[in-house]
Residue, then its C-alpha position, 0 to 999 in steps of 0.5 A: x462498519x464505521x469508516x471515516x473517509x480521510x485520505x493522504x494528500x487529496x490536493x496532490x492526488x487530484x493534481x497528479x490524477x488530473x481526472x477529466x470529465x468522461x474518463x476512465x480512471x481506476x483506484x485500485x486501494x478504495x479503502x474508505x473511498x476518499x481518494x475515489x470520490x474526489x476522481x468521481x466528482x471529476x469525471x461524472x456525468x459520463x466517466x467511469x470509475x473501477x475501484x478494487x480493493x482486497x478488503x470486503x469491508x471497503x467493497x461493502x462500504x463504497x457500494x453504500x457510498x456510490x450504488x446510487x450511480x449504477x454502471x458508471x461505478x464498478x467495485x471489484x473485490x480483488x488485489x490491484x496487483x491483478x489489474x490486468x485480469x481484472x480490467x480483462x474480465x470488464x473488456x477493458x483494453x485501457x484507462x486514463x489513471x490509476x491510483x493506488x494508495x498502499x496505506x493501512x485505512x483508518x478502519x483497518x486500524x481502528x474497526x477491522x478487528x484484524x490486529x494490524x495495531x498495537x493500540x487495541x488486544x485484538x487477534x494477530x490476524x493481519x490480513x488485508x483479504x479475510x479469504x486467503x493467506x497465513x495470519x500473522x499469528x501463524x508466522x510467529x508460532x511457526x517460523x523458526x527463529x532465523x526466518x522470523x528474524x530474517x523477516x523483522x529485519x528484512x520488511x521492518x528494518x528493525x535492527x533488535x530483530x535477533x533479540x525480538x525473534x528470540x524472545x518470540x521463540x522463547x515465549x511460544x514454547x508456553x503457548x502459542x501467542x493469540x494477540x496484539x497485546x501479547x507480540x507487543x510486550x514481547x517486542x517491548x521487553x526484548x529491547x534494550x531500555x535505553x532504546x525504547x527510551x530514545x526512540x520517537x516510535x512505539x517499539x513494536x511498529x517496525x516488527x508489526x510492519x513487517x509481519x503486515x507486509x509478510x502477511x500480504x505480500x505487499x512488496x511482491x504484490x506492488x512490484x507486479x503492478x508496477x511492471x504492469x502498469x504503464x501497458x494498461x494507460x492510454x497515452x497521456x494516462x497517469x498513475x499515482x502511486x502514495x506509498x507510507x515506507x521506504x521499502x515500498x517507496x523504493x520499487x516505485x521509484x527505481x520503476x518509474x526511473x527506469x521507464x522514464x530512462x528507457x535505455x539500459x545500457x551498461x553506464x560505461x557504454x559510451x552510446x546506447x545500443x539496446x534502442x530502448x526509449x522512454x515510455x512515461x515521462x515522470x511528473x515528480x522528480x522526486x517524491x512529494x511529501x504532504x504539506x504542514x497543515x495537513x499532517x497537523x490535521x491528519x497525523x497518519x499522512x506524515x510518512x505519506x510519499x507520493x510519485x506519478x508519471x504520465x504515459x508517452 
């Protein structure tokens, strides 16, 4: 189990985080452990760090890379969206940060086996968690033509989803369809030419995301934890969000914005009446994107987004 430990926008993460020595901090996507062991450099000798993951491959890989620091490290094979559970189970009432990362890891993409890219014929699995869920092969043999073109346009804003979800239909009344390789020729024939020829992406990214996304209930998931989230920091704690689309990037932000307002009154009201305050006081007004040197050095942290707030 090779996992290279590259991590989107480092610098910002730990400037958003700002770990302090003795802390409790959690990340709740460990992926290659990155991220983890900069906020572990920071807060050790006595902090403590929770890292989750719904992934067993990065449970395995970062009990490898931080066993050796015993109690002050717990790995937890879960969702971040159960952190409240989770943190419950470990009697822990608060922390002082939280970073979730909803990006693919590199071996998710390169080693997981699982299909998540169009790069390698590999099973169209699609699952984050090996233990639970529909695949993504299952969705596209089953789902009617409607539903499955609901589905590209909804999670993958692909405007060809009609004509990709109906060359999908067409091509399973054969056989059911197994692989990467397979779904990608379809998606690339069902496309006009002149398309496939402008665009600056592989033609099957936006139906992989949305079927990724469909698998894992990523968006449902994320807005869970972002309803949660402000009751599980002490005051002063932060959370960090990096988020790699907009349809992700877009709950994060109308949920901060919305706890940092506080008031939700009607616009026309002339005063407040609901009494709502602010709970979070937002350290980015709007979204950081990774600097040049970076994406010139890691290419996948381009579409990488970064918000943050701190808790009153």
């Amino acid at each position: 189990m090779d996992f290279k430990h590259i991590s989107a926008m480092p610098r910002e993460v730990l400037e958003a985080i700002a770990p302090k020595p003795g802390g409790l901090y959690v990340d709740g996507t460990l992926g290659g452990g990155g991220h983890s062991s900069l906020i572990i450099e920071r807060i050790m000798p006595g902090g403590r760090f929770i890292g989750v993951d719904q992934d067993q491959d990065a449970i395995e890989n970062a009990q490898k890379r931080f066993g050796h620091l015993g109690d002050a490290v717990t790995l937890v094979h879960d969702n971040f969206a159960n952190l409240p559970a989770i943190l419950n189970r470990l009697r822990i009432e608060k922390v002082d940060g939280i970073l979730v990362d909803i990006g693919l890891s590199q071996h998710q993409l390169d080693g997981s086996g699982r299909g998540f890219s169009f790069m390698k014929n590999e099973p169209l699995d699609m699952r984050m968690d090996k233990r639970s869920g529909v695949t993504a092969a299952e969705l596209v043999n089953t789902l009617d033509e409607k539903a499955l073109a609901d589905l590209i346009f909804k999670y993958g804003e692909e405007r060809f989803s009609r004509g990709i979800a109906r060359s999908i239909v067409k091509k399973r009344e054969t056989a059911p369809l197994k692989t990467t390789d397979e779904l990608a020729d379809i998606i690339r024939g069902a496309m006009p030419a002149k398309a496939v020829a402008k665009q600056k992406i592989h033609p099957a990214t936006r139906t992989f995301q949305a079927l990724r996304i469909a698998v894992n209930r990523e968006l449902e998931r994320l807005e869970t934890f972002m309803d949660a989230a402000p009751s599980l920091l002490n005051p002063g704690g932060r959370l960090c969000v990096l988020s790699f689309h907009s349809l992700e990037d877009r709950i994060v932000k109308q949920k901060m914005r919305a706890l940092a307002a506080g008031c939700i009154c009607p616009k026309d009201f002339p005063i407040c009446t609901c009494g709502n305050t602010p709970s979070v006081k937002l350290l980015t007004r709007k979204a950081v994107r990774p600097k040049e040197d970076e994406v010139s050095e890691n290419p996948m942290a381009r579409s990488t987004r970064l918000r943050a707030f701190e808790k009153l």
